[in-house]
C-alpha positions in Angstrom: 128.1 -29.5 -123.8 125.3 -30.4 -121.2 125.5 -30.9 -117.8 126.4 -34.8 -118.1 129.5 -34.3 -120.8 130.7 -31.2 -118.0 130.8 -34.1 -115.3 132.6 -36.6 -117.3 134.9 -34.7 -119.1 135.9 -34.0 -115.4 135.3 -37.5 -114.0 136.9 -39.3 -117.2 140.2 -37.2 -117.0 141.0 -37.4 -113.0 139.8 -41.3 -113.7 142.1 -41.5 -116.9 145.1 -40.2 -114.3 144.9 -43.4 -112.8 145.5 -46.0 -116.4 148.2 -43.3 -117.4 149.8 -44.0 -113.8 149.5 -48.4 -115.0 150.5 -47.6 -118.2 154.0 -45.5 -116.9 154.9 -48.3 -113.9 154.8 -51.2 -116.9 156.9 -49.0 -118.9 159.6 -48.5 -116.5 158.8 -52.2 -115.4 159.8 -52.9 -119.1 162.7 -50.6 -119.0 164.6 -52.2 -115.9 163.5 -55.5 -116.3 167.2 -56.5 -116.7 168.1 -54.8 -113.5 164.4 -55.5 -111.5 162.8 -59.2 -111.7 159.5 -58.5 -113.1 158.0 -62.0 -112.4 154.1 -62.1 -113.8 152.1 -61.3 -110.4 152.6 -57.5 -110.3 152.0 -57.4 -114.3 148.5 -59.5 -113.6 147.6 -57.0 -110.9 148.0 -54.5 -113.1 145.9 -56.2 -116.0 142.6 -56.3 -113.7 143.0 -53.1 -112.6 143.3 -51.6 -115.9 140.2 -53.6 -117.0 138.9 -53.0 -114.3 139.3 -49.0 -114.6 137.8 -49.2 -118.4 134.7 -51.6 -117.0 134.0 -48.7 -114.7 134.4 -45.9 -116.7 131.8 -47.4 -119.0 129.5 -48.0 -116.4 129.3 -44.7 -115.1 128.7 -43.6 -118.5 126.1 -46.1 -119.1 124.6 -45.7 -115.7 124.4 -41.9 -115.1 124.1 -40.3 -118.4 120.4 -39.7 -117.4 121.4 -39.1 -113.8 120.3 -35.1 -113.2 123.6 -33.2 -112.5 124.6 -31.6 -109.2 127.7 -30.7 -107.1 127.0 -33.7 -105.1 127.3 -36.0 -107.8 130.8 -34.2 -109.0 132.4 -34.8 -105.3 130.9 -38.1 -105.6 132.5 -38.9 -109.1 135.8 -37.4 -107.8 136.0 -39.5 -104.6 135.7 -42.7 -106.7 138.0 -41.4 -109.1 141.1 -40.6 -106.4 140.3 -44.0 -104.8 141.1 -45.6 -108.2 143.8 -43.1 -108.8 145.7 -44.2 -105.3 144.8 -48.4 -106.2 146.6 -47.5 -109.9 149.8 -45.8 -107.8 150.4 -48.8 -105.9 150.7 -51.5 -108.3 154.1 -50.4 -109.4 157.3 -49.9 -107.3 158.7 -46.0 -108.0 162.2 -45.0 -108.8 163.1 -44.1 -105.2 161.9 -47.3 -103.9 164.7 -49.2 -104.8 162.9 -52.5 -105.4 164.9 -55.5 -106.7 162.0 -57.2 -107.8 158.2 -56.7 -108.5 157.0 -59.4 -106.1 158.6 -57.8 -103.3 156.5 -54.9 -103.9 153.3 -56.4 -105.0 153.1 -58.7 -101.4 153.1 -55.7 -99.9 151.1 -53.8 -101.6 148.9 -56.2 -103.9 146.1 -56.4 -100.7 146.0 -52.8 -100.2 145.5 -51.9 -104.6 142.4 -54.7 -104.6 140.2 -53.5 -101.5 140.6 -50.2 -102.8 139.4 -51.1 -105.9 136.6 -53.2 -104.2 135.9 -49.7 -102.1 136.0 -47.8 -105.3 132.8 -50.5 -106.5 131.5 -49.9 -103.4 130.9 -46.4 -103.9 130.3 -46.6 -107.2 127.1 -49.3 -106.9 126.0 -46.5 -103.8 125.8 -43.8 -105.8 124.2 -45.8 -109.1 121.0 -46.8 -106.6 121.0 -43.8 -105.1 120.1 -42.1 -108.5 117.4 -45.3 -109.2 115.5 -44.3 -105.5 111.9 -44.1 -106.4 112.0 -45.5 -109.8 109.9 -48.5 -111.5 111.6 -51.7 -110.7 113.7 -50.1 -108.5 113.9 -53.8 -106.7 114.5 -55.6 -109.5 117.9 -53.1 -110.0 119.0 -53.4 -106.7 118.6 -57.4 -107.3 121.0 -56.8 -110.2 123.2 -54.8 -108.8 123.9 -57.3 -105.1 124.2 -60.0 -107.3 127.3 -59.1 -109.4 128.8 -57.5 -107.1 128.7 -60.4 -104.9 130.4 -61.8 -107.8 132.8 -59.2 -107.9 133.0 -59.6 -104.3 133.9 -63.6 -104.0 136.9 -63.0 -106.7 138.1 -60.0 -105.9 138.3 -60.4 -101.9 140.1 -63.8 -102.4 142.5 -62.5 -104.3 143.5 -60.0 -102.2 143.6 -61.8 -99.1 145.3 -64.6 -100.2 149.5 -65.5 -99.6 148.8 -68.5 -102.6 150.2 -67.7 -105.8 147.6 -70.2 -107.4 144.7 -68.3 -105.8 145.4 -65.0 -107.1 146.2 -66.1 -110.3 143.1 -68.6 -110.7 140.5 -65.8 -109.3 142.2 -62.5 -111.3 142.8 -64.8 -114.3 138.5 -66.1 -114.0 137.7 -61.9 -113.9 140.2 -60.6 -116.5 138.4 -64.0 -118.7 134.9 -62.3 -117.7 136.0 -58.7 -118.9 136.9 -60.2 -122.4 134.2 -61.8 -122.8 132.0 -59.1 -122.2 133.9 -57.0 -124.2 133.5 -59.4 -127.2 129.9 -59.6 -126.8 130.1 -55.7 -126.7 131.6 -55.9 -129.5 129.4 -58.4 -131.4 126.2 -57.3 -130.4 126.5 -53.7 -129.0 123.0 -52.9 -129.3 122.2 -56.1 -126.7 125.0 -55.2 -124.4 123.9 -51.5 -124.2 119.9 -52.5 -123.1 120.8 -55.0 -120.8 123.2 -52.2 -119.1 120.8 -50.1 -118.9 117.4 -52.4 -118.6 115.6 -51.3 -121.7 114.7 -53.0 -124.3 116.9 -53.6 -127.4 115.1 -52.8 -130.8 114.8 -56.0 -132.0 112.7 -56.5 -128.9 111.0 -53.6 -129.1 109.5 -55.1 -132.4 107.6 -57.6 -130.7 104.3 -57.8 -128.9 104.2 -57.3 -125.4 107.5 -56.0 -124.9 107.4 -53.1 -123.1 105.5 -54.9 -120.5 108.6 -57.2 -119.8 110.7 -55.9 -116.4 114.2 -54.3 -117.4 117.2 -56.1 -117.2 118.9 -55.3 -113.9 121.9 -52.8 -113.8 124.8 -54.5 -113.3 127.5 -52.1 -111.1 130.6 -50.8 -111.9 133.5 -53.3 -112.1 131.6 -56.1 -112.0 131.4 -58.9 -114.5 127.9 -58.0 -115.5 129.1 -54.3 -115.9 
């Protein structure tokens, strides 16, 4: 094991805390839902957030595996982590709550699990630049890196901000479409997906004249569409 699989067998299992937590609420969602209202905001919420958990967990792999190890960037990795793992714990009501139905809890709590998450990016797009400092075409990352998470930004924000019903569900739906799709093109053309992640060239490119003279492909941050 090197120093990178250390820190994300710890980072991936305090991360992986927080999609049990989503996983368990939907269950006992699924269990009561004769007795609790369920409705189809709270199960949305918790959609993106899942999604949005996976998208980040494969950008920090993508994105620091050649990162050097240090104490700093374990305490960094576990901030993120707990800020993701309190998001996941509010998206569903707990037994004691008493909740009669999932909307009641998600108004009040549905503001509170997005800027979290939005914090959690934060953090997350800090640390990725902070490891790029001093590195060729560092500009042209940072470049990638404010412009989707300005994306991430102008649907996430919204959402959470909002009291419409239509306006959560039109920007969550647009970002939950985004995630599938990259994770279709993932899927289709891996090899593509993985060099644009992390702004080398793919080996088809590599094949051709002049290629390594070509600037990298911006590295999109954590969460974000482009992630």
């Amino acid at each position: 094991m090197n120093a990178f699989e250390f820190f994300f067998s710890f980072y991936g299992l305090v991360l992986g805390l927080s999609v049990a937590v989503i996983a368990t609420g939907a269950a006992r969602a699924f269990k009561h839902r004769k007795t609790v209202r369920v409705g189809w905001k709270t199960p949305l919420l918790a959609v993106f957030a899942a999604f949005d958990i996976a998208t980040f967990w494969d950008a920090a792999w993508t994105n620091l595996g050649q990162a050097p190890y240090s104490y700093g960037m374990l305490i960094a990795g576990l901030v993120v982590a707990i800020v993701y793992f309190i998001a996941a714990n509010l998206i569903f009501p707990e037994p004691e709550d008493d909740a009669h139905s999932l909307d009641q809890h998600f108004g009040a709590n549905k503001r509170a699990v997005l800027l979290l998450l939005t914090l959690a990016n934060i953090l997350m797009v800090a640390l990725c630049l902070s490891m790029q400092v001093g590195q060729p075409h560092f500009a042209i990352l940072a470049v990638g890196y404010a412009v989707n998470f300005l994306i991430y930004v102008a649907l996430v924000v919204p959402a959470a901000l909002t009291k419409r019903a239509w306006v959560f569900a039109t920007t969550m739906g647009l970002h939950i479409a985004l995630y599938l799709v990259l994770a279709v093109m993932s899927a289709v053309a891996p090899d593509m997906m993985a060099a644009a992640a992390t702004g080398t060239a793919s080996p088809a490119a590599s094949t051709q004249p002049k290629a390594a003279d070509a600037p990298p492909t911006a590295v999109a941050p954590a969460g974000s569409p482009g992630a």
